[in-house]
DRENTI-321774 format. One record per residue: residue in three letters; x, z, y of N, C-alpha, C in turn; residue number from 1. Coordinates in steps of 0.02 Angstrom, whole numbers, plus 32768, in hexadecimal, padded with zeros to 4 digits. Each point is the difference from the previous one (the first is absolute). Layout:
REM residues N
r type:ALA; nX:X; nZ:Z; nY:Y; caX:X; caZ:Z; caY:Y; cX:X; cZ:Z; cY:Y; seq:NUM
...
END
This chain:
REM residues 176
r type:UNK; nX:870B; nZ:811B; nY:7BC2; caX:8029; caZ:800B; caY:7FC4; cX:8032; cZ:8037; cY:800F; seq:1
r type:UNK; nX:8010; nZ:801C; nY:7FC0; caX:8025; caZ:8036; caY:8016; cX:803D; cZ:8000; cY:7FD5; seq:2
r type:UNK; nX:8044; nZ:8011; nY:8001; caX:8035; caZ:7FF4; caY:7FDD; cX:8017; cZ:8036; cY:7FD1; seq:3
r type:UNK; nX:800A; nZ:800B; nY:7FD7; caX:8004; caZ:803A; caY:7FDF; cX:8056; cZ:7FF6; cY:7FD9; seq:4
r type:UNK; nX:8015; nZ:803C; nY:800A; caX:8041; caZ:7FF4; caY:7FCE; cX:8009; cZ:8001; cY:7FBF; seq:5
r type:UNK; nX:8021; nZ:7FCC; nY:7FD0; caX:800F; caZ:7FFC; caY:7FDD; cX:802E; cZ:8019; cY:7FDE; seq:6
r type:UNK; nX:8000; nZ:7FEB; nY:7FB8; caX:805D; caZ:7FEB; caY:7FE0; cX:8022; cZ:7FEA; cY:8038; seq:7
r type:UNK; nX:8038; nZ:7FED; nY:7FF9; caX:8026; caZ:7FCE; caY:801D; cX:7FFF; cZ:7FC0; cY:7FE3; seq:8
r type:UNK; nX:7FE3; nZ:7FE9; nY:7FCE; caX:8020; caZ:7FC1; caY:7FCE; cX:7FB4; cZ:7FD8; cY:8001; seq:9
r type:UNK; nX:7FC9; nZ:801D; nY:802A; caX:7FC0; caZ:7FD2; caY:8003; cX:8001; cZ:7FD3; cY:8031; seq:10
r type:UNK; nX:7FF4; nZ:7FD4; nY:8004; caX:7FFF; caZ:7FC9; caY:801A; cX:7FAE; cZ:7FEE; cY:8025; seq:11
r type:UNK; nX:7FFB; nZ:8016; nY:8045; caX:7FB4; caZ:8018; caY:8020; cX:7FF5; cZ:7FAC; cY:8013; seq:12
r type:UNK; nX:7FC6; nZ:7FDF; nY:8007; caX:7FEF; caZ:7FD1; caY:802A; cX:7FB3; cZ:8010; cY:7FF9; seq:13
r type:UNK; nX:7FE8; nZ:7FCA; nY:8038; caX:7FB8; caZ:7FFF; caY:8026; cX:7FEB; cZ:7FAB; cY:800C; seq:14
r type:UNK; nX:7FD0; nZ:7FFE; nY:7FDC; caX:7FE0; caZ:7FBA; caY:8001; cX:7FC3; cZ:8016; cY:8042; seq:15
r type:UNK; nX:8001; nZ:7FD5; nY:8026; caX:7FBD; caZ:7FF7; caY:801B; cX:7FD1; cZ:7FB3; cY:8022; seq:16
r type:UNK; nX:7FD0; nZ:8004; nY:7FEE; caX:7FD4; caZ:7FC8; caY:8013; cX:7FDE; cZ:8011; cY:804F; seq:17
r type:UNK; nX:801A; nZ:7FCC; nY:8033; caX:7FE5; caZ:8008; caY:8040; cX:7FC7; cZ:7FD0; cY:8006; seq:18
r type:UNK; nX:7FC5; nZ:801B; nY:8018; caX:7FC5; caZ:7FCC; caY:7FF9; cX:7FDE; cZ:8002; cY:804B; seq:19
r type:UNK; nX:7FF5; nZ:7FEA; nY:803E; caX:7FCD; caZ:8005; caY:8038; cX:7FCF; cZ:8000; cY:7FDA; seq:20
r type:UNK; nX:7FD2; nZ:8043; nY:8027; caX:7FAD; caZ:7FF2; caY:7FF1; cX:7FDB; cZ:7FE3; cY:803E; seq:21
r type:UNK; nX:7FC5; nZ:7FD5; nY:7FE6; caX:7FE6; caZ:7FEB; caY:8038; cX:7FE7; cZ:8019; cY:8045; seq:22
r type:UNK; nX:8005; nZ:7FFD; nY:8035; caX:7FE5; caZ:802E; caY:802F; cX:7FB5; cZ:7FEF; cY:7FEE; seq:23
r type:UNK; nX:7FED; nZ:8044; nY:8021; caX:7FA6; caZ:800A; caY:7FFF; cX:7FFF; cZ:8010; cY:8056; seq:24
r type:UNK; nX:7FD6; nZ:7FF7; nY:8013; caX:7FD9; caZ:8012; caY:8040; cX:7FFA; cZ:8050; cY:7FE8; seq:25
r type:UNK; nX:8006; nZ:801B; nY:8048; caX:7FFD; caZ:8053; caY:7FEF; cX:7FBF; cZ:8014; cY:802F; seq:26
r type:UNK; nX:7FDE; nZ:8028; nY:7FFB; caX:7FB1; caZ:801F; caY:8012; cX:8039; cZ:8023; cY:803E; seq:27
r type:UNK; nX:8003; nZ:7FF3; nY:803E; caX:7FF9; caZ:8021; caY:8042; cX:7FE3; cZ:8030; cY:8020; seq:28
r type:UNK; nX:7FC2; nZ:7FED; nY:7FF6; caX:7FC1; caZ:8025; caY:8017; cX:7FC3; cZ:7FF0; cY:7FB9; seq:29
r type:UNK; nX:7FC6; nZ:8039; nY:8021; caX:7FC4; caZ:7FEA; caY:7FD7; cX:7FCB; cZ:802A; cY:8022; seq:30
r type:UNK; nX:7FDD; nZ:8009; nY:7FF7; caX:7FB5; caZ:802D; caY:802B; cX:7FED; cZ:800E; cY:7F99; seq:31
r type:UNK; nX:8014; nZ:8039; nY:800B; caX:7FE5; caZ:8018; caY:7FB5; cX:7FB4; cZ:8021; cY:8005; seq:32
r type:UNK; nX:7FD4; nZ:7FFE; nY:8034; caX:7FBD; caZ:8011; caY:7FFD; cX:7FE3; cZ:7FE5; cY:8046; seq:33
r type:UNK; nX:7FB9; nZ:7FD7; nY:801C; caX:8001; caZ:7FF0; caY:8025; cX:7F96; cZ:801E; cY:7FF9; seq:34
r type:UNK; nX:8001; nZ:8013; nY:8041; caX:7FC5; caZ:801D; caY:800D; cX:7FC5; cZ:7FE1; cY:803D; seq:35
r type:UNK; nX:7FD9; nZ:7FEB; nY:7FEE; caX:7FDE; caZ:7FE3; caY:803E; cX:7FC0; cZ:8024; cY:8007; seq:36
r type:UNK; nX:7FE9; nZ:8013; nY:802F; caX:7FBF; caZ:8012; caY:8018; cX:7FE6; cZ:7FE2; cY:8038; seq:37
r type:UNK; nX:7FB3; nZ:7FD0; nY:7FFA; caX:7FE8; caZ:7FDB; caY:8001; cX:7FCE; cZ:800F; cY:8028; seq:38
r type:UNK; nX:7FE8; nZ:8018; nY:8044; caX:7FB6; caZ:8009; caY:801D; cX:7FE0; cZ:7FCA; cY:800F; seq:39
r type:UNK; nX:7FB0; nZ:7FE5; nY:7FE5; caX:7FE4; caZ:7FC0; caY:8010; cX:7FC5; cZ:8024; cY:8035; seq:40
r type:UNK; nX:7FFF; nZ:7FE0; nY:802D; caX:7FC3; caZ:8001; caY:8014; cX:7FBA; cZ:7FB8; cY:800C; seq:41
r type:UNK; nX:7FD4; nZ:8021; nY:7FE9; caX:7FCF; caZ:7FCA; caY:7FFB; cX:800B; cZ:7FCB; cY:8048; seq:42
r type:UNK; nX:7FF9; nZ:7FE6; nY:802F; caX:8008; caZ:7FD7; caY:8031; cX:8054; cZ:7FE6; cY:7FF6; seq:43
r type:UNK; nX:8044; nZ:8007; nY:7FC3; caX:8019; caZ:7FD8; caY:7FF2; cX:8043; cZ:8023; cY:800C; seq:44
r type:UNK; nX:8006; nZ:802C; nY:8020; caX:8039; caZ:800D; caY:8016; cX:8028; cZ:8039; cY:7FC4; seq:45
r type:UNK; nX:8046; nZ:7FF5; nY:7FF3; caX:8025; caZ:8011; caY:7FC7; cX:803B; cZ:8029; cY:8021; seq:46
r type:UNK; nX:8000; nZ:8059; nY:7FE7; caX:8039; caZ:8013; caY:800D; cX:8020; cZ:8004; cY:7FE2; seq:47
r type:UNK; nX:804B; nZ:7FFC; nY:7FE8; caX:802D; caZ:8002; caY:7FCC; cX:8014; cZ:8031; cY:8003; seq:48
r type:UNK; nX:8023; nZ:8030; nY:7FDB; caX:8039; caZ:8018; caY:8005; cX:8027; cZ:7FF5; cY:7FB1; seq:49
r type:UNK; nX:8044; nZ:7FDD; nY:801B; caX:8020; caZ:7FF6; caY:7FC1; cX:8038; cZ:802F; cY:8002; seq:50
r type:UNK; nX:8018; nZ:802D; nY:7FBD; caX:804D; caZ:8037; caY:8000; cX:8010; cZ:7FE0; cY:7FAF; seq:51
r type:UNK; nX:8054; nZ:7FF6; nY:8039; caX:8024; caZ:7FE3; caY:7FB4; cX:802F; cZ:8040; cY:8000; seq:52
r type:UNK; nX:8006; nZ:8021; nY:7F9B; caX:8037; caZ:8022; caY:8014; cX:8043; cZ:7FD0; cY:7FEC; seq:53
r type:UNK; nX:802D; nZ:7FF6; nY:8013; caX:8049; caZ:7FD8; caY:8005; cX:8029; cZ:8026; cY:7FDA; seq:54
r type:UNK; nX:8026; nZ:7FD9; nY:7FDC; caX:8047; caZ:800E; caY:7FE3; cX:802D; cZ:7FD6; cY:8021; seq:55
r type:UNK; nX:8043; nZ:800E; nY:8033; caX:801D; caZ:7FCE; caY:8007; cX:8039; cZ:8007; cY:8014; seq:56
r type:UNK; nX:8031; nZ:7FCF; nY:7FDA; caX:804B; caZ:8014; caY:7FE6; cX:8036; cZ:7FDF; cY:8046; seq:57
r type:UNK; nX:7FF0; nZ:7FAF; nY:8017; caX:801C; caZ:7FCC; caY:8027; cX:7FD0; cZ:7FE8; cY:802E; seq:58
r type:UNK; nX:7FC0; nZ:7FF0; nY:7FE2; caX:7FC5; caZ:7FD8; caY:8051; cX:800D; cZ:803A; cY:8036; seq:59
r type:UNK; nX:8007; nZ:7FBD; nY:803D; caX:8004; caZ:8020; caY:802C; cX:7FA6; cZ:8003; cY:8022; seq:60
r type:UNK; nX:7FE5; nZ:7FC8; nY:7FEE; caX:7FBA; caZ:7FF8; caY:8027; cX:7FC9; cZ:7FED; cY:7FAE; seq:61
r type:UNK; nX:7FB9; nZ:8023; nY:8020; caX:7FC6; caZ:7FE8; caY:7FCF; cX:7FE7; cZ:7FDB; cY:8025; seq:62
r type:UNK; nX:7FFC; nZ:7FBF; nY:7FF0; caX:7FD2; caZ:7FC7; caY:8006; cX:7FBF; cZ:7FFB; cY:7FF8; seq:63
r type:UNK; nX:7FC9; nZ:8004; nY:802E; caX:7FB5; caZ:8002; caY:7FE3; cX:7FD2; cZ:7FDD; cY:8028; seq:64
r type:UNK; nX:7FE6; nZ:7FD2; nY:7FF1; caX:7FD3; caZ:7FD7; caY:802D; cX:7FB4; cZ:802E; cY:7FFE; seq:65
r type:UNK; nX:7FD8; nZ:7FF1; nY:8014; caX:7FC7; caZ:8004; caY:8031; cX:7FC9; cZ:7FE1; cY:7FDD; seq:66
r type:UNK; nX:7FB6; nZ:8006; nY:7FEE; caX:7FE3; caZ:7FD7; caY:7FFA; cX:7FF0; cZ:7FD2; cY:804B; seq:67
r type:UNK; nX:7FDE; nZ:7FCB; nY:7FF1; caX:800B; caZ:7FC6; caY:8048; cX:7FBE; cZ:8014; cY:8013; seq:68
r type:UNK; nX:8014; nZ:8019; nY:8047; caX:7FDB; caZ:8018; caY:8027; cX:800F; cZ:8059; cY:800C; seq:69
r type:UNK; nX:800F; nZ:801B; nY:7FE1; caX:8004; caZ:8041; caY:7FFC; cX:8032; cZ:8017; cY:802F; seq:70
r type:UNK; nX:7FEC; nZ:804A; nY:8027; caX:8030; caZ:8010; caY:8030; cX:802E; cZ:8040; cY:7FF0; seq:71
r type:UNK; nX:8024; nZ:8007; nY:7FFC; caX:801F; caZ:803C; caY:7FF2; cX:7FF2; cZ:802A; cY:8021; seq:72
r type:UNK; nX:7FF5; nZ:803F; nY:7FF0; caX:7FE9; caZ:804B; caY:8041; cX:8043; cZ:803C; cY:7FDA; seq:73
r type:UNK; nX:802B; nZ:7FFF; nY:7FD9; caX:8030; caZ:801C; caY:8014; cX:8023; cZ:7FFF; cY:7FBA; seq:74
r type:UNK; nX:8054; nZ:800E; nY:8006; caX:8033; caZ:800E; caY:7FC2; cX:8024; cZ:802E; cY:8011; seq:75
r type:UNK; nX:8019; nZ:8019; nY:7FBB; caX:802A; caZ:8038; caY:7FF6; cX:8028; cZ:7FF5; cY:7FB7; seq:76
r type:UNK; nX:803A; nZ:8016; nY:8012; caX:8039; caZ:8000; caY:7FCA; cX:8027; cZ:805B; cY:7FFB; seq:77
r type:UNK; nX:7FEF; nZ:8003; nY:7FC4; caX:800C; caZ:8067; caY:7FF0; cX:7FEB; cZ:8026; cY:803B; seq:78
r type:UNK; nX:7FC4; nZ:7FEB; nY:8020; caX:7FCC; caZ:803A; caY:802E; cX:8022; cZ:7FF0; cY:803B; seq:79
r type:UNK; nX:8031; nZ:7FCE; nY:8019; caX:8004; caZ:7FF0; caY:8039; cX:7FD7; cZ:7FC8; cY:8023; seq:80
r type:UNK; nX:7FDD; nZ:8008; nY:8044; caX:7FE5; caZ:7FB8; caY:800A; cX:8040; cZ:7FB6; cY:8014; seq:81
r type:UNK; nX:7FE9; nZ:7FC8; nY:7FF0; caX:8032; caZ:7FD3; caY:8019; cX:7FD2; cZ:7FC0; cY:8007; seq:82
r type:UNK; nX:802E; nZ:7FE5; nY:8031; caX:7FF4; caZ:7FB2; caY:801B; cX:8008; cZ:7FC2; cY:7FDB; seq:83
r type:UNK; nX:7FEB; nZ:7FE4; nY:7FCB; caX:800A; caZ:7FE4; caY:7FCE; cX:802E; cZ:7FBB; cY:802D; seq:84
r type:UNK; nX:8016; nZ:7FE0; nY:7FD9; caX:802C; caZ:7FB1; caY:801E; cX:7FE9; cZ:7FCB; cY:7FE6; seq:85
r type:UNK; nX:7FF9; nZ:7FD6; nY:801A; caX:7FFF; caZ:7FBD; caY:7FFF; cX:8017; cZ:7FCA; cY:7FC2; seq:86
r type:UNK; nX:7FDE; nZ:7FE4; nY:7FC6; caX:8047; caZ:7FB5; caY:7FD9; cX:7FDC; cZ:7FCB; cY:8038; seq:87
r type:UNK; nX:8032; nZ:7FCF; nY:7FF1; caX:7FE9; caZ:7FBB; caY:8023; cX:7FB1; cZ:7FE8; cY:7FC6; seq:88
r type:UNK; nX:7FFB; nZ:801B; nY:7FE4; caX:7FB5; caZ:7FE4; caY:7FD1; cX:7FC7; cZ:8022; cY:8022; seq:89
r type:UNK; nX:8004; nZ:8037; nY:802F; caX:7FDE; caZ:801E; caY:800F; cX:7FD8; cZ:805B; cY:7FDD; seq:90
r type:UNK; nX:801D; nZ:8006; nY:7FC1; caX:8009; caZ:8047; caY:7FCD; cX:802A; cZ:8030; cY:802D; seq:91
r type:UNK; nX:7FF4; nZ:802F; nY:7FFC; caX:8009; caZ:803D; caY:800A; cX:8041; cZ:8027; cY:7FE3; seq:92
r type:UNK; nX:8028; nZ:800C; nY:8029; caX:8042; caZ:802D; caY:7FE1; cX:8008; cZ:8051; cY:801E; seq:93
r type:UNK; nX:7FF3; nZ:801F; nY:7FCD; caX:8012; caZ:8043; caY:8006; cX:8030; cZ:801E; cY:7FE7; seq:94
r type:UNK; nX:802E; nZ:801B; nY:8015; caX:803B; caZ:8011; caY:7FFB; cX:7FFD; cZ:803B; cY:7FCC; seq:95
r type:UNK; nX:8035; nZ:7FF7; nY:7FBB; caX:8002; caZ:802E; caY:7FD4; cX:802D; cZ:802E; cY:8007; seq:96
r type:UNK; nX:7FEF; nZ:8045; nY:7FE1; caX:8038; caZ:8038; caY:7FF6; cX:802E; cZ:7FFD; cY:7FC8; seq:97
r type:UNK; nX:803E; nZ:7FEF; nY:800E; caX:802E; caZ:800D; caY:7FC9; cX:8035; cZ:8035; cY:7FDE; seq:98
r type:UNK; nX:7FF1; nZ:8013; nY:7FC0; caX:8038; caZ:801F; caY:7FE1; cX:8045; cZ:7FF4; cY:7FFD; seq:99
r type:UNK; nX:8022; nZ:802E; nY:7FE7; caX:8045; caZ:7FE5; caY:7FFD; cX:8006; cZ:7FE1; cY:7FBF; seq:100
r type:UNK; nX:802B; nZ:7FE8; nY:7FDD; caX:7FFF; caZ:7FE9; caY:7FC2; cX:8024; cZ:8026; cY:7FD4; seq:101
r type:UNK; nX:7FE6; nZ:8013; nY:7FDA; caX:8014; caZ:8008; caY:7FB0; cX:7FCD; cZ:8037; cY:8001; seq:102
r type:UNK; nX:7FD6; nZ:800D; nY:8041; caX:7FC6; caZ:802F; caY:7FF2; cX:7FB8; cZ:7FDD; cY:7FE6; seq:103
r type:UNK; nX:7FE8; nZ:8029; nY:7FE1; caX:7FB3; caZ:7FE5; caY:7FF5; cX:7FD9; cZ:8000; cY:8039; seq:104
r type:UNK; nX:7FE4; nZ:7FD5; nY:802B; caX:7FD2; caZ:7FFA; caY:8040; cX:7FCD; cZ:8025; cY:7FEB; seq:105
r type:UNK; nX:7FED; nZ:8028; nY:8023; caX:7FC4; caZ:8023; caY:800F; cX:7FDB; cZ:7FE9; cY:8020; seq:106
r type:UNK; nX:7FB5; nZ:7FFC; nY:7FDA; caX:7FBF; caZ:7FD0; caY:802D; cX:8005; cZ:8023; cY:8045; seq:107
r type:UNK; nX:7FE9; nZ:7FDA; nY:801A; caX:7FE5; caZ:8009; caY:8044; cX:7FB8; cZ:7FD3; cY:8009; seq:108
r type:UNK; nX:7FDC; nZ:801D; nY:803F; caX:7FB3; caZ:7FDF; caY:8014; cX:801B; cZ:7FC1; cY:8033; seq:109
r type:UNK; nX:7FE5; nZ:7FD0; nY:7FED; caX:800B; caZ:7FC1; caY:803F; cX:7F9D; cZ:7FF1; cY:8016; seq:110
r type:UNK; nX:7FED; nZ:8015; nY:8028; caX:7FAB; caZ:7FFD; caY:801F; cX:7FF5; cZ:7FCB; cY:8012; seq:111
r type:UNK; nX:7FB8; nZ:7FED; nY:7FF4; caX:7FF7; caZ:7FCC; caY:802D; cX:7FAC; cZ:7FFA; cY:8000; seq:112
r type:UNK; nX:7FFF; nZ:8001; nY:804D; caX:7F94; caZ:7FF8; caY:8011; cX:8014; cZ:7FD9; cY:8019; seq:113
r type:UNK; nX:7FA2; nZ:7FCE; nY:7FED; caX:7FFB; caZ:7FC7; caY:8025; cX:7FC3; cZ:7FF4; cY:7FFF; seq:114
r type:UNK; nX:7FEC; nZ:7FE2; nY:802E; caX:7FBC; caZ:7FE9; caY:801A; cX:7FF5; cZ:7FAE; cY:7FE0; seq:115
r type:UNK; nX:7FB3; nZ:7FF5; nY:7FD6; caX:7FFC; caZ:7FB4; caY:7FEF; cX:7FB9; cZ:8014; cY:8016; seq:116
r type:UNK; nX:7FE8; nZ:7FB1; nY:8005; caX:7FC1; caZ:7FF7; caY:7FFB; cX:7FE0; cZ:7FCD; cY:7FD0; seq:117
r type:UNK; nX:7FCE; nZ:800B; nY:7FD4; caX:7FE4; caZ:7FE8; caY:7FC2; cX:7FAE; cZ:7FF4; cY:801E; seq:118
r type:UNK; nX:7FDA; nZ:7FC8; nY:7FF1; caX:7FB2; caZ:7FEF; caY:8002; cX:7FE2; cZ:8045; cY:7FFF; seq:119
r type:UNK; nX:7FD7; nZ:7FFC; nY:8024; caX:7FD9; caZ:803F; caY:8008; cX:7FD5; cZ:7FFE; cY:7FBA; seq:120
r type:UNK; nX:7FE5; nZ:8053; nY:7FF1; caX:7FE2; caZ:7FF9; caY:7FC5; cX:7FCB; cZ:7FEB; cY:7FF6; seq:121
r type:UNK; nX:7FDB; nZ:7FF1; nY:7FD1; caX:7FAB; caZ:7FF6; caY:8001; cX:7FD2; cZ:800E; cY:7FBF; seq:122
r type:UNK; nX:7FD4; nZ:7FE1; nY:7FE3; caX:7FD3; caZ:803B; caY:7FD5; cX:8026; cZ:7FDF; cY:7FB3; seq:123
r type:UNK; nX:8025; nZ:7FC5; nY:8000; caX:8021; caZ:7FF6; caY:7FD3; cX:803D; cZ:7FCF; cY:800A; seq:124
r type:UNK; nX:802F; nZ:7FF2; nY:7FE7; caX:8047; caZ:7FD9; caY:801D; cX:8032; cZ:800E; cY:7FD7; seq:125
r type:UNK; nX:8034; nZ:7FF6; nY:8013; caX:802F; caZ:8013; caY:7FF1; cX:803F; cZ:7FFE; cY:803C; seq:126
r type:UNK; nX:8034; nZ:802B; nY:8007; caX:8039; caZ:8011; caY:8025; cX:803A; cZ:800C; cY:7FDC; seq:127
r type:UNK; nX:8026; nZ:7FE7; nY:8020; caX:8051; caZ:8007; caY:7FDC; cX:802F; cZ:8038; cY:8032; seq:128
r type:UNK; nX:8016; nZ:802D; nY:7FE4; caX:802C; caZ:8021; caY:8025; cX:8057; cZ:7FF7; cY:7FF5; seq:129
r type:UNK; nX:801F; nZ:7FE2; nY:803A; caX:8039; caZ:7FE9; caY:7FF0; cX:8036; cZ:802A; cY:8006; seq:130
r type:UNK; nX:8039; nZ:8005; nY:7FE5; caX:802B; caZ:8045; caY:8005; cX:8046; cZ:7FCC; cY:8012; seq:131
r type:UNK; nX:8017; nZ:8049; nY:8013; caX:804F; caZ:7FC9; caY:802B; cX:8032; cZ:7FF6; cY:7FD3; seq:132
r type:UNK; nX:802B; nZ:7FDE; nY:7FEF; caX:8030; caZ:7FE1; caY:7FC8; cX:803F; cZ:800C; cY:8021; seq:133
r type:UNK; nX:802D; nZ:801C; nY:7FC6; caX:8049; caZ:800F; caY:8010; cX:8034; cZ:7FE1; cY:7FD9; seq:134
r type:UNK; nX:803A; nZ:7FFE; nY:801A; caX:802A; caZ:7FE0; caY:7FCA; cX:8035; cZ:8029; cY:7FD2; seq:135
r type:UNK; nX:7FD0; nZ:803B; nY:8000; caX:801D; caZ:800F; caY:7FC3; cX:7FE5; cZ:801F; cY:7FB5; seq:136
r type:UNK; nX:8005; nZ:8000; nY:7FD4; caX:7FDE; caZ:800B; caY:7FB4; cX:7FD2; cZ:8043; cY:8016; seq:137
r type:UNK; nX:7FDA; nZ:8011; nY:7FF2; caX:7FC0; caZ:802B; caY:7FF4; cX:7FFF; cZ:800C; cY:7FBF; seq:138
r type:UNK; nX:800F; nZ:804E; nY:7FD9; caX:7FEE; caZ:801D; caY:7FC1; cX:7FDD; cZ:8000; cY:8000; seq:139
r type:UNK; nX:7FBB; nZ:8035; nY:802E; caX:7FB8; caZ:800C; caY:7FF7; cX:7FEA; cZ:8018; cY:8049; seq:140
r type:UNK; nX:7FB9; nZ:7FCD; nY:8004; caX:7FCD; caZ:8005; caY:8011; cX:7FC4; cZ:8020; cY:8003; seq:141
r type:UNK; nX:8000; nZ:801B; nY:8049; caX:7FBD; caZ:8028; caY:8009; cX:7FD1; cZ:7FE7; cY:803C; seq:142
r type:UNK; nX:7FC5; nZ:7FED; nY:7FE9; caX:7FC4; caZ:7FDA; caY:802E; cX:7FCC; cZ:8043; cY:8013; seq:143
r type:UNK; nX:7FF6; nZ:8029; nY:8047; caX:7FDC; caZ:8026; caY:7FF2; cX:7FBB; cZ:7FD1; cY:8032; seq:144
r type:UNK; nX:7FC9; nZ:7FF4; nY:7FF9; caX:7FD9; caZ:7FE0; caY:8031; cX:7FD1; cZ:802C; cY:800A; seq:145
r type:UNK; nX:7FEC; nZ:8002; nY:8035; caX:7FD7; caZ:8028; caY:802D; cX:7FC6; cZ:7FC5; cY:8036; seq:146
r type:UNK; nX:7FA6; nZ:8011; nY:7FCD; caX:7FEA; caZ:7FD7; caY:8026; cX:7FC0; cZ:801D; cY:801D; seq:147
r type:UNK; nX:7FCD; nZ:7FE8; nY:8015; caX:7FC5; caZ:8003; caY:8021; cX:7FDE; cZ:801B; cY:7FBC; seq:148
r type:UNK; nX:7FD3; nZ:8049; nY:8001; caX:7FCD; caZ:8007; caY:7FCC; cX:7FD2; cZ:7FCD; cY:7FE4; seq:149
r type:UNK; nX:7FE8; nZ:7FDF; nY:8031; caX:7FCB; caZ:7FDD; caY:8008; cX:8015; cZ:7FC9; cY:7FCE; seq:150
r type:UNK; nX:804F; nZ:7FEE; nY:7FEA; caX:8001; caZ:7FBE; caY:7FF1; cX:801D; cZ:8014; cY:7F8D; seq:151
r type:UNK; nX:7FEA; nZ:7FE2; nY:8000; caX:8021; caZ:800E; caY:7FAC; cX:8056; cZ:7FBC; cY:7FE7; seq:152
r type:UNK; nX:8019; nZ:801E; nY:7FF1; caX:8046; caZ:7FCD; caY:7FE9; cX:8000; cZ:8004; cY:7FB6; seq:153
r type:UNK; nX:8017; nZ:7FA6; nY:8002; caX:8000; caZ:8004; caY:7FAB; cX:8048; cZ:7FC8; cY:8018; seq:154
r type:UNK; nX:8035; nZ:8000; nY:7FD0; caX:8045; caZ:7FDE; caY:800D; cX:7FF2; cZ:7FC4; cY:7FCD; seq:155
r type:UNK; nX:8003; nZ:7FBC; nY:8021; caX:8009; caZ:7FC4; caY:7FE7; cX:801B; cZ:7FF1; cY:7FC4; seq:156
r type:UNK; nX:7FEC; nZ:7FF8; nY:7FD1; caX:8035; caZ:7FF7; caY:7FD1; cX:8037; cZ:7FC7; cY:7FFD; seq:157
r type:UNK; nX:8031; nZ:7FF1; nY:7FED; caX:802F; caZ:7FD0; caY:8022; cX:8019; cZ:7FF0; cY:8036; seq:158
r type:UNK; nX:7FD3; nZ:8027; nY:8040; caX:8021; caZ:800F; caY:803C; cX:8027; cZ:8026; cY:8021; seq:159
r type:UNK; nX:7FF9; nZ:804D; nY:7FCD; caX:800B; caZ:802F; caY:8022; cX:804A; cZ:800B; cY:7FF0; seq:160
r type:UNK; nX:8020; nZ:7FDE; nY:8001; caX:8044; caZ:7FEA; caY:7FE2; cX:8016; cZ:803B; cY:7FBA; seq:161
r type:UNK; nX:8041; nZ:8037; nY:8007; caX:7FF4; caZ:802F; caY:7FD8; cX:7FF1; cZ:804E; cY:8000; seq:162
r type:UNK; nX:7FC7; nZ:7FF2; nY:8033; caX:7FED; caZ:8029; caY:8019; cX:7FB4; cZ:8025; cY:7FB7; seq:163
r type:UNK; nX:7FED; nZ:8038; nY:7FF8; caX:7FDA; caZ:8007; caY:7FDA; cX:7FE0; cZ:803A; cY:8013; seq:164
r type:UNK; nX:7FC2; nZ:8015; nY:7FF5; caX:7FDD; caZ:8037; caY:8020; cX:8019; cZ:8041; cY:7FCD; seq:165
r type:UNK; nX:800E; nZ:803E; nY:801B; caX:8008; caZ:8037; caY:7FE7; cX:7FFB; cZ:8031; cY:8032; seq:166
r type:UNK; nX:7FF5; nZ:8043; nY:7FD8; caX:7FF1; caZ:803F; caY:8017; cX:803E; cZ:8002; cY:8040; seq:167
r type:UNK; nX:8003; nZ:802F; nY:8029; caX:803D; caZ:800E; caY:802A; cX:8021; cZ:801F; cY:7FDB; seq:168
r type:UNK; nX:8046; nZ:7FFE; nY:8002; caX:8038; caZ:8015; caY:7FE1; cX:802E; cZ:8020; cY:803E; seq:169
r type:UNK; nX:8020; nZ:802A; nY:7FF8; caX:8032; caZ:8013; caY:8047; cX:804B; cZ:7FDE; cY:7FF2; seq:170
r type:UNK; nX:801D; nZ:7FF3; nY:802F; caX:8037; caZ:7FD6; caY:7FF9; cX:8037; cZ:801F; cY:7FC2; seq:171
r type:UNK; nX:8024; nZ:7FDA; nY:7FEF; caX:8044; caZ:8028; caY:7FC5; cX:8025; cZ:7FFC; cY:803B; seq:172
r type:UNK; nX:800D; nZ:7FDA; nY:8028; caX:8048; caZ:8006; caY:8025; cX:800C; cZ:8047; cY:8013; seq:173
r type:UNK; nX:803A; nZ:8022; nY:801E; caX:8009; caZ:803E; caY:8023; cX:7FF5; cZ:7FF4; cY:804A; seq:174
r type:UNK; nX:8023; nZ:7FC4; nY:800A; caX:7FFE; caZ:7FEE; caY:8051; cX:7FAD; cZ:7FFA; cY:8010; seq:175
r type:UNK; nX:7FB3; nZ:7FD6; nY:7FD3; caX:7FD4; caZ:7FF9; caY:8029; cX:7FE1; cZ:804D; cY:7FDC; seq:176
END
């Protein structure tokens, strides 16, 4: 408000209504595009590579478990390699890059390969390829799979969670 001068003979007052609004939970972080590429090979064995690009304002660590059994073969956070840490649940903590605040975070790449192993293939079956889970929101998804000529893929319907077959698209993010 701003005061402005008058007459002398007006008589100024100010009504106001003070109301708390409810707090909301505020978005911290998010992986605004997440990219996986998928090598199968027929005798079972699954290479991952998963790139999240990150927005992130306060997390200090991304949380990401493993499919069970799967070994990790290496991570990186904005093109550095690192030693991921330990929760007591046994998930994976990789340490995030932070902005200062009142800036907009700029994505960054958080990497991650990993080794699984899935039933070997045969002249008909089916295989599930499992991808690693993080705890934080995912805008959009990219599944690229890479398999044996020899074998033809058709995606489960109701299985393939929301995953859906399409042409390749190149990422929107700037960071992937």
């Amino acid at each position: 408000f701003r005061f402005t001068a008058g007459d002398g003979n007006t008589t100024r007052t100010l009504s106001l209504n003070v109301a708390r609004y409810t707090p909301q939970a505020v978005l911290t972080a998010n992986i605004e595009e997440a990219e996986y590429n998928a090598l199968v090979a027929a005798d079972g064995k699954v290479l991952v590579q998963s790139r999240f690009a990150v927005r992130n304002n306060q997390r200090n660590f991304l949380k990401l478990s493993l499919p069970s059994g799967a070994v990790l073969w290496s991570a990186s956070v904005a093109g550095h390699p690192i030693r991921p840490g330990r929760a007591p649940d046994g998930s994976l903590l990789l340490p995030l890059e932070k902005t200062r605040s009142g800036n907009e975070a700029p994505a960054f790449i958080v990497e991650v390969s990993y080794l699984d192993h899935v039933a070997p293939w045969s002249d008909k079956g089916r295989t599930r390829v499992s991808l690693v889970t993080v705890d934080l929101p995912i805008s959009k998804s990219h599944l690229l799979l890479h398999h044996p000529p020899l074998f033809r893929l058709t995606p489960v319907a109701g299985l393939s969670g929301n995953f859906r077959v399409a042409p390749y698209e190149a990422p929107e993010s700037a960071a992937l």
